[in-house]
PyMOL commands that place a pseudoatom at each C-alpha (Angstrom):
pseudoatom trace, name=CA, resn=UNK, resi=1, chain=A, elem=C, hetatm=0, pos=[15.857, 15.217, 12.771]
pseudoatom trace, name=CA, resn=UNK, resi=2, chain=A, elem=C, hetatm=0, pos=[18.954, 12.885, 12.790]
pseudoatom trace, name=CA, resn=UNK, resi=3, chain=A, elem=C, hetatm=0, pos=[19.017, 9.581, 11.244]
pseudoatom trace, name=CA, resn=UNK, resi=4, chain=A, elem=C, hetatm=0, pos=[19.501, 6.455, 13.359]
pseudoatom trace, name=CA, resn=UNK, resi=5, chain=A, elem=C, hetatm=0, pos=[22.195, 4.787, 11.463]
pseudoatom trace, name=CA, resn=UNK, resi=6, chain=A, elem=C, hetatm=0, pos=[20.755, 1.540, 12.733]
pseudoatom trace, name=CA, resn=UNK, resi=7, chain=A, elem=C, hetatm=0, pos=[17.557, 1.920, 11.598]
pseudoatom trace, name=CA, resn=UNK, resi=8, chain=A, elem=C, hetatm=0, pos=[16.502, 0.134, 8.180]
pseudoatom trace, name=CA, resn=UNK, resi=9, chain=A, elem=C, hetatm=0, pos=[13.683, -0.330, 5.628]
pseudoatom trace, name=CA, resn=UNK, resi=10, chain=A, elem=C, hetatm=0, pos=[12.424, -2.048, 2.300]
pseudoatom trace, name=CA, resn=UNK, resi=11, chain=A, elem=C, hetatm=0, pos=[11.454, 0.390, -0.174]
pseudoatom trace, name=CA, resn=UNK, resi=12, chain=A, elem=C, hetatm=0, pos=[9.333, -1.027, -2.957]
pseudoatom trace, name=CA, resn=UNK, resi=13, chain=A, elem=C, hetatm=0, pos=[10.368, -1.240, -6.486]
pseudoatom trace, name=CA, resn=UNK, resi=14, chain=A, elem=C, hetatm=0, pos=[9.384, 1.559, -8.333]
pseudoatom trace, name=CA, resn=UNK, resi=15, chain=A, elem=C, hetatm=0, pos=[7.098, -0.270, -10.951]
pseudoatom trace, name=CA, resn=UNK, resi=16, chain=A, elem=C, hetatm=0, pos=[5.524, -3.410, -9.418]
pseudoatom trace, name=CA, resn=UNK, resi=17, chain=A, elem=C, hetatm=0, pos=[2.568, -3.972, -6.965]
pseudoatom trace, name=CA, resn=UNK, resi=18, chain=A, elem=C, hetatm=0, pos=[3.203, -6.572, -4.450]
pseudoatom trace, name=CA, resn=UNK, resi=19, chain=A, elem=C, hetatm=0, pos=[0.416, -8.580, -2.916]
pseudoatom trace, name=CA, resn=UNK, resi=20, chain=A, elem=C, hetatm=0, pos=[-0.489, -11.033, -0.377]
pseudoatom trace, name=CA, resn=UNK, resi=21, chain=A, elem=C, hetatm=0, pos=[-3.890, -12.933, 0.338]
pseudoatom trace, name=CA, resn=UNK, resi=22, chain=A, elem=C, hetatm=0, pos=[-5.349, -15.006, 2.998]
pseudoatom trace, name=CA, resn=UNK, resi=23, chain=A, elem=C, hetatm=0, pos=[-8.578, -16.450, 3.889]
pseudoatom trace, name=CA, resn=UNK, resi=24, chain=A, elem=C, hetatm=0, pos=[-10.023, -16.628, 7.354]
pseudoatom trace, name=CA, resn=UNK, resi=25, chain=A, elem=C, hetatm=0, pos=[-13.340, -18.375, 7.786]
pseudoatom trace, name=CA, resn=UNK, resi=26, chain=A, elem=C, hetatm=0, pos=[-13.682, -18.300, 4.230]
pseudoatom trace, name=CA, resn=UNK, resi=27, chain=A, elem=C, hetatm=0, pos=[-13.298, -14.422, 4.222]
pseudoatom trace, name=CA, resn=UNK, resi=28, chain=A, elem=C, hetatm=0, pos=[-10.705, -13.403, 2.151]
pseudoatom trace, name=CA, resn=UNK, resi=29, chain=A, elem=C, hetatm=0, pos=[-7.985, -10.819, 2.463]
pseudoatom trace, name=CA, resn=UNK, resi=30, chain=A, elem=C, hetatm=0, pos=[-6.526, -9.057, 0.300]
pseudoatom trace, name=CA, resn=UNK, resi=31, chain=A, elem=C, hetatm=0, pos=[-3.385, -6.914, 0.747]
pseudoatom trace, name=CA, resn=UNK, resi=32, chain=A, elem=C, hetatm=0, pos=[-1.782, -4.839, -2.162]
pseudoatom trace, name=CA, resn=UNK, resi=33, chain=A, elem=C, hetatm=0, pos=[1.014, -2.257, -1.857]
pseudoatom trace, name=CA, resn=UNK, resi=34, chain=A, elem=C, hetatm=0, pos=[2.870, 0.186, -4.599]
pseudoatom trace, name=CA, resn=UNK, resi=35, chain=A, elem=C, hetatm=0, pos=[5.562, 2.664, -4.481]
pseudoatom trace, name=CA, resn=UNK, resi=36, chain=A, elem=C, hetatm=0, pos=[4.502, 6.464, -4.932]
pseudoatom trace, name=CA, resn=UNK, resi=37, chain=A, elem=C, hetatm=0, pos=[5.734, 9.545, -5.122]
pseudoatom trace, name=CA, resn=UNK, resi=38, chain=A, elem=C, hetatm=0, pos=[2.957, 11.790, -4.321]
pseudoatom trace, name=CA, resn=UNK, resi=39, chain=A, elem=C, hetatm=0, pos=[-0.649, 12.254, -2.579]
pseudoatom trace, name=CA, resn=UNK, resi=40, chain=A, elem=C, hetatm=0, pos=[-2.436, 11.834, -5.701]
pseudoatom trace, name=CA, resn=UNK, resi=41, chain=A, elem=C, hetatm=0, pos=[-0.473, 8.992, -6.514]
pseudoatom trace, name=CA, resn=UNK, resi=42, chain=A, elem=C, hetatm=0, pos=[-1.682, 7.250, -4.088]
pseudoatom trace, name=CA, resn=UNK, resi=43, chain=A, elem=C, hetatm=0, pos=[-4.678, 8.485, -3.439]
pseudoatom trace, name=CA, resn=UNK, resi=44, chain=A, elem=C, hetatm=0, pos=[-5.288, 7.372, -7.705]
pseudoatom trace, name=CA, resn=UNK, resi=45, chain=A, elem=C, hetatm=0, pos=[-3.941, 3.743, -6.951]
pseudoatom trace, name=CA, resn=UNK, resi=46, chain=A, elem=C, hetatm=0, pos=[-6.633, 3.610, -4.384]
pseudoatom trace, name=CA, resn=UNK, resi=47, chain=A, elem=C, hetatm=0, pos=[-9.472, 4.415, -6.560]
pseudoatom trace, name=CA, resn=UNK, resi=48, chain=A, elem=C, hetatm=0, pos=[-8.241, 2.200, -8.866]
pseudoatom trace, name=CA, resn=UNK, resi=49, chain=A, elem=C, hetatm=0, pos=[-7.940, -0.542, -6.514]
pseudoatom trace, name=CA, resn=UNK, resi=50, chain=A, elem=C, hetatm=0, pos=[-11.720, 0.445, -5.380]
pseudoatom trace, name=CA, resn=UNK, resi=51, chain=A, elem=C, hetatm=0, pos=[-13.139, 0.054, -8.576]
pseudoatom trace, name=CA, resn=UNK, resi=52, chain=A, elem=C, hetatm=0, pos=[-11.481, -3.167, -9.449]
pseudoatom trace, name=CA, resn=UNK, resi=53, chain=A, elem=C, hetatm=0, pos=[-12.600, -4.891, -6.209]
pseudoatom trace, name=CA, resn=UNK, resi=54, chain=A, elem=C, hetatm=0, pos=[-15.748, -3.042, -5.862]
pseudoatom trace, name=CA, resn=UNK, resi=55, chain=A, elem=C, hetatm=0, pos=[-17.352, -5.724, -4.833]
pseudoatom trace, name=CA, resn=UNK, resi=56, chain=A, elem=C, hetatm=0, pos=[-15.368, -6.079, -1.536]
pseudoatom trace, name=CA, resn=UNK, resi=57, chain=A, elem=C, hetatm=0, pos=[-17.304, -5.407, 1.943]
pseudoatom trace, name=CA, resn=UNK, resi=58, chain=A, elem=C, hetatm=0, pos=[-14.489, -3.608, 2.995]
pseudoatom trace, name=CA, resn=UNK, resi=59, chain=A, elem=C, hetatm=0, pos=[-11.676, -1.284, 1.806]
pseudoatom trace, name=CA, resn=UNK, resi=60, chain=A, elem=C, hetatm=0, pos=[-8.897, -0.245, 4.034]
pseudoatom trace, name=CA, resn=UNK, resi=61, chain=A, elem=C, hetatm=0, pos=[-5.933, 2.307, 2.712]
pseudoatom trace, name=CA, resn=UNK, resi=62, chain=A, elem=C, hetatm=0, pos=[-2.727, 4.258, 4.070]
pseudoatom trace, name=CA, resn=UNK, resi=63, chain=A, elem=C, hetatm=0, pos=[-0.183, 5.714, 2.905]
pseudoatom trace, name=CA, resn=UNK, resi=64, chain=A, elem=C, hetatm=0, pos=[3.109, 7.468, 3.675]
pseudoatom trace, name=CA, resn=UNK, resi=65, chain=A, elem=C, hetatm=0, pos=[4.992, 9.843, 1.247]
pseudoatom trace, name=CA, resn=UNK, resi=66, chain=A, elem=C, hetatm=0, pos=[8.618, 10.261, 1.784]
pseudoatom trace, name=CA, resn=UNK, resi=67, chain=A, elem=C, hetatm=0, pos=[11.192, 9.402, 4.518]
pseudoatom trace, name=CA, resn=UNK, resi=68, chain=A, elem=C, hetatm=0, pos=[10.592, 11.905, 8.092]
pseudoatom trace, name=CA, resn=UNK, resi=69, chain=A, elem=C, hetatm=0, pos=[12.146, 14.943, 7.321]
for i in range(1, 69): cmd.bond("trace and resi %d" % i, "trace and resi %d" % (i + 1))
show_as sticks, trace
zoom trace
C-alpha cells in the first residue's frame, strides 16, 4: 500500500496520557488517550481506566495499533 505523501498525523508521546472533559446537561465527558504498542497494551490501559472510573454509566474504547501496512 503506498503512502500518500500528503497525508499527516499526530502521534502521541510515548509516556503521557492526554485528556479532555466536557459537560453537557451536567453529564460529564471524559476523553483519555495513550500511545501503545500492542493489543494488550491497550486493551490493559482500558481496564485500568475501567476500574478507576468505575463508577461511570458508560465506557467507550478503540484502539488502533500501528500505521496501515
Amino acid at each position: 500500500m503506498p503512502t500518500d505523501p500528503y497525508v499527516s498525523y499526530t502521534v502521541l508521546g510515548a509516556t503521557s496520557v492526554h485528556t479532555h472533559e466536557i459537560e453537557i446537561k451536567k453529564s460529564r465527558f471524559l476523553t483519555l488517550l495513550k500511545r501503545v504498542d500492542s493489543q494488550t497494551s491497550a486493551r490493559d490501559f482500558i481496564a485500568e481506566t475501567r476500574a478507576q472510573y468505575r463508577d461511570a454509566r458508560h465506557h467507550c474504547s478503540a484502539f488502533i495499533i500501528g500505521p496501515a501496512r
